[in-house]
C-alpha positions as CSV (number, residue, x, y, z in Angstrom):
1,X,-75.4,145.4,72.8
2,X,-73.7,147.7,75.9
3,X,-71.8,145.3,77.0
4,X,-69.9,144.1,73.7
5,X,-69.4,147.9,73.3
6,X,-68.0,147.9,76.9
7,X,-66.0,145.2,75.3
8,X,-64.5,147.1,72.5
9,X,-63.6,150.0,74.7
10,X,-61.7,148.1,77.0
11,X,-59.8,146.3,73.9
12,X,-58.9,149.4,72.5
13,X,-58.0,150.4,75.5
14,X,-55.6,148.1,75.9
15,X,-54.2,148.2,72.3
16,X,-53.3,151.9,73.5
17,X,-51.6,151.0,76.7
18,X,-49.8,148.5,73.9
19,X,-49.0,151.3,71.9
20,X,-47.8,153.6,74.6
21,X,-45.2,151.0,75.6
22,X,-44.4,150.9,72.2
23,X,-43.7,154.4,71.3
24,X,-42.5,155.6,75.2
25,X,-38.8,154.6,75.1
26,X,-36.4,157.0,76.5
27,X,-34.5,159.0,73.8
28,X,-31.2,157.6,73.2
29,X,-28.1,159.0,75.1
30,X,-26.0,160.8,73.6
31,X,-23.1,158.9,72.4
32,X,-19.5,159.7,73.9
33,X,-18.6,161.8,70.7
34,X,-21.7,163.7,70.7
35,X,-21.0,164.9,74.0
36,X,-18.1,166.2,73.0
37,X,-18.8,168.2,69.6
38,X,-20.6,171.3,69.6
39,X,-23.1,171.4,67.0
40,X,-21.1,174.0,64.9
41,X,-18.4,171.3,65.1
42,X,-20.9,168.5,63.9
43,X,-22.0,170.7,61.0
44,X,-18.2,170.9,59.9
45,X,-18.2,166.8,59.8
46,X,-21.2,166.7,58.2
47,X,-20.5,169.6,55.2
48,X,-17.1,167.5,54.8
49,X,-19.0,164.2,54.8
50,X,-21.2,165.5,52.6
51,X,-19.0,166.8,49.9
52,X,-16.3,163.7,50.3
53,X,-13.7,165.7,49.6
54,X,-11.0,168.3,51.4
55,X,-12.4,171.8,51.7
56,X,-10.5,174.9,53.2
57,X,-11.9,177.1,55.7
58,X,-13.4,179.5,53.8
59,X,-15.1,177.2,52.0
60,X,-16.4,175.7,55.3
61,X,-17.1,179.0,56.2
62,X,-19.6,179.5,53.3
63,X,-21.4,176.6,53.9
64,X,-21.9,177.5,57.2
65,X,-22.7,181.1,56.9
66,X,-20.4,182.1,59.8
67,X,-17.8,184.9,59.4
68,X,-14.5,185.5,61.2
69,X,-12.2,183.3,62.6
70,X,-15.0,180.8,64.9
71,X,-14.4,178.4,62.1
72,X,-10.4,178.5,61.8
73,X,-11.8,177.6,65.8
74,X,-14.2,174.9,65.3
75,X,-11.3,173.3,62.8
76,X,-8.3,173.7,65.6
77,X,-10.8,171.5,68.2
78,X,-11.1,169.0,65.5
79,X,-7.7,168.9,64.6
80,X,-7.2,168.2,68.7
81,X,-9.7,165.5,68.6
82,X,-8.6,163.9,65.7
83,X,-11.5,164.3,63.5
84,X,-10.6,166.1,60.7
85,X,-6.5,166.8,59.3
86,X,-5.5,170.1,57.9
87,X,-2.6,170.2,55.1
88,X,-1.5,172.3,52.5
89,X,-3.1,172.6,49.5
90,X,-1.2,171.5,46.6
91,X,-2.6,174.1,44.4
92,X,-1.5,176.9,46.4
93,X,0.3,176.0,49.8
94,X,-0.8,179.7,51.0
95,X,-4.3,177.6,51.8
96,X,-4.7,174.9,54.1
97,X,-7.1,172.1,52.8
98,X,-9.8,170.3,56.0
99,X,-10.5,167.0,55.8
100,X,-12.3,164.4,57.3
101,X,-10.0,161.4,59.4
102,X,-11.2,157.7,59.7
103,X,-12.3,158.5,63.4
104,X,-14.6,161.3,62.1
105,X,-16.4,158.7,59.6
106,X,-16.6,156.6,62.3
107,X,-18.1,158.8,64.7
108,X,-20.5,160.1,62.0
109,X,-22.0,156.6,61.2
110,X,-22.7,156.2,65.1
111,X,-24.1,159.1,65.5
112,X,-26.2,157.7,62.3
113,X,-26.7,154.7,63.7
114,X,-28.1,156.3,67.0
115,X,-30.6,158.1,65.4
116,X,-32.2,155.6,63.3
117,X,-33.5,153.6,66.2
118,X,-35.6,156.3,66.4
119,X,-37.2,155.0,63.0
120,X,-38.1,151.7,64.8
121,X,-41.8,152.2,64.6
122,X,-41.8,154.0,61.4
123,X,-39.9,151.2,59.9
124,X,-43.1,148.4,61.8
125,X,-45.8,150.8,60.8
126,X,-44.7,150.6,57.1
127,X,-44.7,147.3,56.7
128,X,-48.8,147.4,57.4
129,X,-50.3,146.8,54.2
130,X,-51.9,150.3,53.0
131,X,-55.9,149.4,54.0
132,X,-55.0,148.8,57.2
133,X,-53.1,152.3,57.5
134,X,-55.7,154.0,56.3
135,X,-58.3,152.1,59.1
136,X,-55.1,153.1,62.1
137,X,-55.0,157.0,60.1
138,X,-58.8,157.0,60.5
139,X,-58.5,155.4,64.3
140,X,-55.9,158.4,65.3
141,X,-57.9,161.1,63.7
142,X,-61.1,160.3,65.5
143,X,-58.4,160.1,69.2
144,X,-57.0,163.0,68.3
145,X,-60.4,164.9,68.1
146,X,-61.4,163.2,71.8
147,X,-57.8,164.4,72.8
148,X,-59.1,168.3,71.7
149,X,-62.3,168.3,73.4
150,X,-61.8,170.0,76.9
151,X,-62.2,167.2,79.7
């Protein structure tokens, strides 16, 4: 009886050497883009992206919650980079309207892209039926516990 529990051990074991290979992969790099944006500048693409229309810069600057001219800023660098155009608004040319370039949806769906391969074993895990999640849930738990208790 000791030894096929010796046996089990050393399987699991192994299945968590399996799973450490798995899950131990490097974050990805950043792409080129995203070494360039700041993250106030990525939260302008992504307000604009998420609207899908032209916005001005106060309106930008609502959704963002910053005051004075850092977003006028933010929009200038963009403007440099060619991510976003600014042009008059039609309704009152007093106002300049932000939007949102080809080269900005571009970059925003690689950046996407990036960041789902990070879903890799999310996307594996959930195509277990749910019995056998519930067994691997139950597995963790019970490692996690061993993992709390001092050495």
């Amino acid at each position: 009886m000791e030894a096929e529990r010796e046996k089990l051990v050393a399987e699991v074991d192994h299945l968590l050497r399996c799973v450490r290979r798995m899950t131990r992969r490097e974050p990805p790099a950043l792409s080129e883009i995203e070494q360039r944006l700041t993250m106030g500048q990525y939260r302008v693409l992504r307000i604009l992206a998420r609207t899908g229309e032209p916005m001005t810069v106060g309106a930008l600057r609502a959704q963002l919650g910053v005051g004075g001219p850092s977003v006028s800023r933010m929009v200038d660098r963009l403007v440099n980079e060619g991510m976003v155009e600014r042009r008059d608004d039609p309704a009152d040319r007093r106002r300049a309207l932000v939007e949102l370039t080809p080269a900005a949806e571009a970059a925003l769906q690689e950046i996407r892209g990036g960041h789902e391969q990070h879903g890799l074993l999310r996307q594996k895990l959930a195509r277990l039926d749910e019995g056998t999640l519930r067994k691997l849930q139950e597995a963790l738990q019970a490692l996690a516990v061993l993992g709390e208790e001092a050495p």
